[in-house]
SESEDO-695951 format. One line per field, with one value per residue: residue in one letter; x, y, z of N, C-alpha, C, CB in turn. Coordinates in nm, 3 decimals, always signed. Atoms other than C-alpha are relative to their C-alpha. Glycine has a CB too. Layout:
<atoms>
rest: [A  ...] .
npx: [X  ...] .
npy: [Y  ...] .
npz: [Z  ...] .
capx: [X  ...] .
capy: [Y  ...] .
capz: [Z  ...] .
cpx: [X  ...] .
cpy: [Y  ...] .
cpz: [Z  ...] .
cbpx: [X  ...] .
cbpy: [Y  ...] .
cbpz: [Z  ...] .
</atoms>
This chain:
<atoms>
rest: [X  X  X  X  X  X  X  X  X  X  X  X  X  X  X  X  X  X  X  X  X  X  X  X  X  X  X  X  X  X  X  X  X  X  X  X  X  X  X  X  X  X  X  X  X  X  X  X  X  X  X  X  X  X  X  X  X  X  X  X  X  X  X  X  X  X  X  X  X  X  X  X  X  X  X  X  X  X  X  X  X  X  X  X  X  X  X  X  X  X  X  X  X  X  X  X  X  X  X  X  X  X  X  X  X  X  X  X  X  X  X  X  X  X  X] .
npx: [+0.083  -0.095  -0.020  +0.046  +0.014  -0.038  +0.008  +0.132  -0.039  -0.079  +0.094  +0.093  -0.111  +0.008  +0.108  +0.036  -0.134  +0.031  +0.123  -0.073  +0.026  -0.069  +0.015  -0.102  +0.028  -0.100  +0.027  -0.041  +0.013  +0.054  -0.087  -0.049  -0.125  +0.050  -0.087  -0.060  -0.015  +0.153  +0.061  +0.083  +0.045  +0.129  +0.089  +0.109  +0.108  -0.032  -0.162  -0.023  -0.092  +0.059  -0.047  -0.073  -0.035  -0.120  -0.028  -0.007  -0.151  -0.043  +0.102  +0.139  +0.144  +0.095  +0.107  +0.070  +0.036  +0.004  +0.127  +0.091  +0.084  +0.083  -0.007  -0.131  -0.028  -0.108  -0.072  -0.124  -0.081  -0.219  +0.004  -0.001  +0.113  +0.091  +0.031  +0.090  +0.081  +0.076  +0.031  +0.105  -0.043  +0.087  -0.047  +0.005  -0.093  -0.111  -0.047  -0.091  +0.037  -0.065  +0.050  -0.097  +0.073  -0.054  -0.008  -0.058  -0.062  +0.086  +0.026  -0.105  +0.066  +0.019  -0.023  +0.122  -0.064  -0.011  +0.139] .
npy: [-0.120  -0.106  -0.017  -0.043  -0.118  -0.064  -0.020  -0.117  -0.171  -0.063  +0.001  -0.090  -0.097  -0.112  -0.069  -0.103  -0.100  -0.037  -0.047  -0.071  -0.096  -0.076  -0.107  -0.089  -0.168  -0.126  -0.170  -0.153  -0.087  -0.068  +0.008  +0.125  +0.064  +0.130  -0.088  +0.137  +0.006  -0.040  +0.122  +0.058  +0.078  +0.041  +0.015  +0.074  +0.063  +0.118  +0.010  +0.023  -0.086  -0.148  -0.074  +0.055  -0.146  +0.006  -0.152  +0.047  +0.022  -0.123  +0.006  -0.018  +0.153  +0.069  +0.120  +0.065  +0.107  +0.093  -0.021  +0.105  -0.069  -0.049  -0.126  -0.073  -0.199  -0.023  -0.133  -0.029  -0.179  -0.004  -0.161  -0.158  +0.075  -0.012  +0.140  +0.076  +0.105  +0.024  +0.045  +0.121  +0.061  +0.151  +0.117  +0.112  +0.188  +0.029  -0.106  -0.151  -0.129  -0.053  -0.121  -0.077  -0.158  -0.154  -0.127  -0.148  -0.049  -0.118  -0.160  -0.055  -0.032  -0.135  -0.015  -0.029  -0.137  -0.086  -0.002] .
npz: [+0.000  +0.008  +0.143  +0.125  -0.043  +0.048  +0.129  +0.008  -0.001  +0.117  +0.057  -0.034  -0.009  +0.191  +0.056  -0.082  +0.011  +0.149  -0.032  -0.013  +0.114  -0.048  +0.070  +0.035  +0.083  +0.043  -0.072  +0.079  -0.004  +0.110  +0.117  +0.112  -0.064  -0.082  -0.169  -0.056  -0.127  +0.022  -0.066  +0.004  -0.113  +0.000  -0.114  +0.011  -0.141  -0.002  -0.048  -0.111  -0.047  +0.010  +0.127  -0.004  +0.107  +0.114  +0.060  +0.096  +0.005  +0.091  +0.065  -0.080  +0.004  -0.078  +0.017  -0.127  +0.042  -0.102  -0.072  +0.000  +0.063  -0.116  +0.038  -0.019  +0.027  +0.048  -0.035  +0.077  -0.054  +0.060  -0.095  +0.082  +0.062  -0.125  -0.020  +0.095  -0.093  +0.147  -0.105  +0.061  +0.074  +0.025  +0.068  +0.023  -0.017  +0.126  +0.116  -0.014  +0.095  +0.008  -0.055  -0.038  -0.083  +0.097  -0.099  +0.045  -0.153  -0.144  -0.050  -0.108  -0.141  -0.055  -0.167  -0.032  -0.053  +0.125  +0.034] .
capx: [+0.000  +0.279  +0.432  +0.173  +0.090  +0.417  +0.405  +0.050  +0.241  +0.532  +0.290  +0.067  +0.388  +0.446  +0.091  +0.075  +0.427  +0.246  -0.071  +0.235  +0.192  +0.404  +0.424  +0.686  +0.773  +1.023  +1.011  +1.131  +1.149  +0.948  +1.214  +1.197  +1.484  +1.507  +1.600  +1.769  +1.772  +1.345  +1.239  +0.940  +0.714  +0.405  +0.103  -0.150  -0.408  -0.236  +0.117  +0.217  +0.457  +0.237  +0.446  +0.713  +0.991  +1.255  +1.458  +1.458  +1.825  +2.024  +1.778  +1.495  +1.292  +1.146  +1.004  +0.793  +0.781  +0.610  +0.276  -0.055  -0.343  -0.522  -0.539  -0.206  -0.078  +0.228  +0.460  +0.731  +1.001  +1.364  +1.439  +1.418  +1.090  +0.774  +0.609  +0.389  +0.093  -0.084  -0.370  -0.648  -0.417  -0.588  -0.384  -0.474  -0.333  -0.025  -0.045  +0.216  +0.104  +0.292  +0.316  +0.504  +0.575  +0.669  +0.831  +0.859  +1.091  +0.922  +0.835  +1.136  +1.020  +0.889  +1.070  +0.753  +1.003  +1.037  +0.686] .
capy: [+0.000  +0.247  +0.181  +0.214  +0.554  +0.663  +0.596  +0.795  +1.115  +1.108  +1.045  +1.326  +1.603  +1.712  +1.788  +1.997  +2.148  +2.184  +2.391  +2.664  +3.025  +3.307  +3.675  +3.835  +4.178  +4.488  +4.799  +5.133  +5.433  +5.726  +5.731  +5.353  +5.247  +4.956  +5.029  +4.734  +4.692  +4.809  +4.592  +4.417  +4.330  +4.103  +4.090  +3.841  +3.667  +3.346  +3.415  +3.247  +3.518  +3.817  +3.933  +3.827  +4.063  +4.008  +4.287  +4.346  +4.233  +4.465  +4.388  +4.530  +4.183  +4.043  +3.685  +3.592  +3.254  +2.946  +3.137  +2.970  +3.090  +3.382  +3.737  +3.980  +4.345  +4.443  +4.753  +4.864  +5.140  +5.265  +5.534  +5.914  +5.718  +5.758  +5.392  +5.209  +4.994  +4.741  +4.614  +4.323  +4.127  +3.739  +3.483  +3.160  +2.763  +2.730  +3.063  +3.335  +3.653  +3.942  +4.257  +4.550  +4.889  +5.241  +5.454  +5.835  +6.052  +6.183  +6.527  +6.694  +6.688  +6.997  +7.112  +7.195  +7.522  +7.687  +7.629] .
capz: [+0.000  +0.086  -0.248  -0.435  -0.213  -0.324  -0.643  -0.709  -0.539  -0.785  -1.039  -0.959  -0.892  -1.314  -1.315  -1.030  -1.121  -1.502  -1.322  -1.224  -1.413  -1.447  -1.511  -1.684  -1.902  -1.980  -1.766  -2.002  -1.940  -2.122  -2.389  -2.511  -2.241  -2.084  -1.677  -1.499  -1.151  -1.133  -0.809  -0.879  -0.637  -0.684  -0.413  -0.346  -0.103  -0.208  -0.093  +0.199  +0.237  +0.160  -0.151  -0.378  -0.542  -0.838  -0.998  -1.327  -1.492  -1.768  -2.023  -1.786  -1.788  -1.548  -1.457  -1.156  -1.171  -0.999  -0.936  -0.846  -1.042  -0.856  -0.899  -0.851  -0.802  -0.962  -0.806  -1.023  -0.818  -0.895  -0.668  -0.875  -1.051  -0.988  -0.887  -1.121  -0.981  -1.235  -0.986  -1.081  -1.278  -1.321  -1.378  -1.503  -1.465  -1.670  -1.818  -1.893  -1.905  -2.012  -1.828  -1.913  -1.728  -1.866  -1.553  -1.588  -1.335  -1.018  -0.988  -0.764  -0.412  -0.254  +0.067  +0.269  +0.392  +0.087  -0.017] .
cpx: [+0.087  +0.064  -0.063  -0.058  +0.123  +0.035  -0.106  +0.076  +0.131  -0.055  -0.070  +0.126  -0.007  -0.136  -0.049  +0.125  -0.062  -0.108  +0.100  -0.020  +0.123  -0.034  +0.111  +0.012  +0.111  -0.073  +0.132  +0.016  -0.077  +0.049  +0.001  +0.077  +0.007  +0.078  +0.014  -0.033  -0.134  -0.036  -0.164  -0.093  -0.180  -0.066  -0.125  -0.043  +0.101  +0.157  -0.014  +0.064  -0.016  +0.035  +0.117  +0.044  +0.133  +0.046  +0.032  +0.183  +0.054  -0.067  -0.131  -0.083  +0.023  -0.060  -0.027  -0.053  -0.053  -0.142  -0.149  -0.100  -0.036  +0.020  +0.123  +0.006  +0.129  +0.014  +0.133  +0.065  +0.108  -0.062  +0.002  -0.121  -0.126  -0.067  -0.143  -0.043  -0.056  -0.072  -0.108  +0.037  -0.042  +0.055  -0.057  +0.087  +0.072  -0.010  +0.162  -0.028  +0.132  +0.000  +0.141  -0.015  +0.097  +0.040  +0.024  +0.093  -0.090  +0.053  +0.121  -0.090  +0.022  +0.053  -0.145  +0.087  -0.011  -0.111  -0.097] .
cpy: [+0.126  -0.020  +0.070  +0.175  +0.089  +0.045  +0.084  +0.134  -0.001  +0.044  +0.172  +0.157  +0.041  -0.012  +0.122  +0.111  +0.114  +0.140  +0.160  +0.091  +0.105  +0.153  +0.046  +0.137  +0.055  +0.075  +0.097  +0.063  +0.101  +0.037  -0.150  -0.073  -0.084  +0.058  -0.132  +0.044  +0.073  -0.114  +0.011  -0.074  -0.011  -0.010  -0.132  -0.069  -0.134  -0.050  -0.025  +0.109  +0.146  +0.025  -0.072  +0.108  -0.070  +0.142  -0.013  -0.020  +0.123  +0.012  +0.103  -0.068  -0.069  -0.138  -0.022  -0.146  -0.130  +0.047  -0.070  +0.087  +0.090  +0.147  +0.076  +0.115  -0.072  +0.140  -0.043  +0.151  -0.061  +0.129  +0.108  -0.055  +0.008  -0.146  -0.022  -0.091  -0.087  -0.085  -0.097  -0.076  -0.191  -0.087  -0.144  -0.117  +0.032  +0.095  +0.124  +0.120  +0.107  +0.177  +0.121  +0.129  +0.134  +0.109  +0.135  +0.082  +0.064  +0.134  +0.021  -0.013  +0.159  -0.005  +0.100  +0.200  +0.138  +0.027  +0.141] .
cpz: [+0.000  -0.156  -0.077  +0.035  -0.110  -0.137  -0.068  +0.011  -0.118  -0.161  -0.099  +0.033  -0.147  +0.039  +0.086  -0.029  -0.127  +0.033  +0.029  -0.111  +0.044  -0.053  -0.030  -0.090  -0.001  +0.096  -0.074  +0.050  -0.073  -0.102  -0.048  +0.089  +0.092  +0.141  +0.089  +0.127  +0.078  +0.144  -0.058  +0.055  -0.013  +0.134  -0.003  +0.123  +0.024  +0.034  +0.100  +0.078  -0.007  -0.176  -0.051  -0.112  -0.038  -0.012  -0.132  -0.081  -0.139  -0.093  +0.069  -0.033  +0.105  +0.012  +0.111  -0.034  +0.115  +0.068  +0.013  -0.075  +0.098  -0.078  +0.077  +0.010  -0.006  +0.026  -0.060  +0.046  -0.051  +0.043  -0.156  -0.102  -0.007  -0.029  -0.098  +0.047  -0.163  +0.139  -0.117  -0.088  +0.037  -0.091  +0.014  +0.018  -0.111  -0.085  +0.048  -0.013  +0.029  +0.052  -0.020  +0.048  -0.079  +0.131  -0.048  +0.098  +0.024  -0.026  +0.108  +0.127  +0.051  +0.106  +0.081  +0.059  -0.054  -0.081  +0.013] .
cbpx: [-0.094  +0.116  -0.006  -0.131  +0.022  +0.040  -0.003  -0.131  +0.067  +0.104  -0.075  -0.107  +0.152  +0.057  -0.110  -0.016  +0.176  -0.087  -0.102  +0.106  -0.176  +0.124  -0.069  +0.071  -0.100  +0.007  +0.027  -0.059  +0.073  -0.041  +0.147  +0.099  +0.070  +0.064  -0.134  +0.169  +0.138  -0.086  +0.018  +0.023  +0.059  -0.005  -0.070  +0.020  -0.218  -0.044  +0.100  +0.058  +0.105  +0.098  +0.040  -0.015  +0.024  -0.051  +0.120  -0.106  +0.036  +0.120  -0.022  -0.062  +0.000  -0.080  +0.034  -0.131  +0.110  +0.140  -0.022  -0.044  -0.101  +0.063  -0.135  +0.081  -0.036  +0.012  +0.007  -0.040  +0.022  +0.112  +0.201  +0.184  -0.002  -0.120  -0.023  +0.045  -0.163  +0.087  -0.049  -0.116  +0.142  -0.147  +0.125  -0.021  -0.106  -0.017  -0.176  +0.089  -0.174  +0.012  -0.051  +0.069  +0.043  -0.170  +0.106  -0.121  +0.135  +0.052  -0.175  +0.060  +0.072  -0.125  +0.182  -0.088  +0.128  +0.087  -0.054] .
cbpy: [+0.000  -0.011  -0.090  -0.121  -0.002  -0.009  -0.110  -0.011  +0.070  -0.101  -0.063  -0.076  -0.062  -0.084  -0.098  -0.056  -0.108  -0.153  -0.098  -0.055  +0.072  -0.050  +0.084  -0.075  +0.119  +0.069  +0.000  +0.072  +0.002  +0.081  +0.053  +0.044  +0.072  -0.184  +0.153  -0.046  +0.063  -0.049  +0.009  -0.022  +0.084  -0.117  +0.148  -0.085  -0.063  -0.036  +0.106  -0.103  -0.030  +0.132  +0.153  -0.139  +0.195  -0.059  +0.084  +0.083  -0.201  +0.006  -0.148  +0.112  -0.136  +0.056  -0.129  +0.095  -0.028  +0.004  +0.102  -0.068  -0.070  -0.028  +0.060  -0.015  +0.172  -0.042  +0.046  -0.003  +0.077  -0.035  +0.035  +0.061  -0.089  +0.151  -0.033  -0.042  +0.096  -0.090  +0.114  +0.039  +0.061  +0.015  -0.007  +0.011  -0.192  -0.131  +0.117  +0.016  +0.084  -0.046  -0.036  +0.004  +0.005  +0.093  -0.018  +0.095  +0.081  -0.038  +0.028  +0.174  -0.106  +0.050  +0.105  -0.150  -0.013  -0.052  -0.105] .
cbpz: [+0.121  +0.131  -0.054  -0.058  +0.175  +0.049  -0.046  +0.145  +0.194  -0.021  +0.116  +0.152  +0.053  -0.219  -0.020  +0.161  -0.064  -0.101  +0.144  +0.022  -0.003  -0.020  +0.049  -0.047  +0.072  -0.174  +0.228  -0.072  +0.011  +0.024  +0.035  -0.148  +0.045  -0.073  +0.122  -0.026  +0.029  -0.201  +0.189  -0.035  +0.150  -0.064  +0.009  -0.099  -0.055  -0.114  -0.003  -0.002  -0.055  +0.128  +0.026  +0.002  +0.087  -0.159  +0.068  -0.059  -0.042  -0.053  -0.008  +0.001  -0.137  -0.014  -0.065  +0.050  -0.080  +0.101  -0.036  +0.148  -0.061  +0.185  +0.025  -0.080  +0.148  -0.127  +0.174  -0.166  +0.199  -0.223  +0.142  -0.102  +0.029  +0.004  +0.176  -0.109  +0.133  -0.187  +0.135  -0.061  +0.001  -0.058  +0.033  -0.083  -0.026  -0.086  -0.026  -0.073  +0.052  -0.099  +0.177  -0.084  +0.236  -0.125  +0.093  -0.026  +0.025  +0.199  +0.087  -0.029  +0.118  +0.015  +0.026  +0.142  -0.003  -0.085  +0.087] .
</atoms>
């Protein structure tokens, strides 16, 4: 009986691995430019861990990978930036979807002094 238990769960592992989705993408700039080092930080109900954050590499792309279907937020900062939300994103079993972001630079900060 244990055998054949464990044989069922190896079995049954690729199809649950296969059910795995991901999101990936480019983050630009408002010129066209790709911007490396962009943390990336997904949200969801279904994280054990609350949230989960990549950065994007010299390319500025991105892959979040290993996610369970469910619905997502995506925050895209880089300090001098201003932050980019993409909220109600609905991922599906075994899909990829593709998400990309366009940062612009932040507005200078006001010193409330000089105001």
């Amino acid at each position: 009986m244990r055998k054949w238990l464990l044989f069922a769960c190896v079995l049954s592992a690729p199809a649950s691995a296969a059910a795995q989705s991901a999101v990936t993408g480019t983050v630009t700039d408002d010129a066209g430019r790709v911007l490396p080092d962009v943390t990336v930080e997904a949200t969801s109900g279904g994280f054990v861990e609350g949230r989960r954050t990549v950065v994007t590499d010299g390319a500025g792309r991105y892959a979040l990978t290993d996610l369970r279907p469910g619905e997502y937020a995506l925050a895209f900062t880089l300090p001098r930036f201003a932050t980019v939300r993409r909220d109600g994103l609905v991922l599906g079993a075994a899909a990829t979807l593709s998400i990309d972001a366009r940062l612009s630079v932040a507005p200078p900060a006001v010193d409330p002094r000089r105001a």
